[in-house]
C-alpha positions as CSV (number, residue, x, y, z in Angstrom):
1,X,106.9,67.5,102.2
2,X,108.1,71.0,102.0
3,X,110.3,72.1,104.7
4,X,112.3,74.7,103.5
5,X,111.3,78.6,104.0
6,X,112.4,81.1,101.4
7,X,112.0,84.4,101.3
8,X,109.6,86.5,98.6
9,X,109.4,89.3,97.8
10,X,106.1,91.1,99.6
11,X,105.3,93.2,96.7
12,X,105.7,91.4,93.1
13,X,106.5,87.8,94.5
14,X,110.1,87.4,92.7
15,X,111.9,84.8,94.7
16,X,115.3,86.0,94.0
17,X,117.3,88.7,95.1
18,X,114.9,89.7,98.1
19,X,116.5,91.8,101.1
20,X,115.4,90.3,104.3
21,X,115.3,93.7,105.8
22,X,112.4,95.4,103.6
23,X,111.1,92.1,102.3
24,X,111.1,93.7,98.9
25,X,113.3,92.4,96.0
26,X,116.2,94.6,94.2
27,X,113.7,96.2,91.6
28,X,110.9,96.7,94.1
29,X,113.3,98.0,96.6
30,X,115.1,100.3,94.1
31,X,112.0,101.9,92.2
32,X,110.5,102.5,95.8
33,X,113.4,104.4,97.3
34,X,114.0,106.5,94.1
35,X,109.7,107.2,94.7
36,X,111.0,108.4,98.0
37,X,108.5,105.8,99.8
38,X,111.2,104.3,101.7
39,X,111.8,106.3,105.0
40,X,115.6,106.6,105.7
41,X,116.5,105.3,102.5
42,X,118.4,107.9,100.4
43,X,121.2,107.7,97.2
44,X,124.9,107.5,98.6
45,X,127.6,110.0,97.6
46,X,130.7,110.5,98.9
């Protein structure tokens, strides 16, 4: 019996390295913000 939840990412399926707030893994998350098709996202510099 499986009990457990885990997080996936929504768009390729990795199971590692997903942030819970997009529901997209690092590589998803990163080649979608540099596409610009993440609203509010944006490159830091300080």
């Amino acid at each position: 019996f499986k009990v457990r939840g885990y997080t996936r990412c929504n768009r390729c399926g990795r199971p590692h390295a997903v942030y819970r707030k997009f529901g997209l893994c690092r590589i998803c998350l990163r080649e979608m913000a540099h596409a610009g098709e993440l609203p509010g996202v944006q490159k830091s510099s300080w």
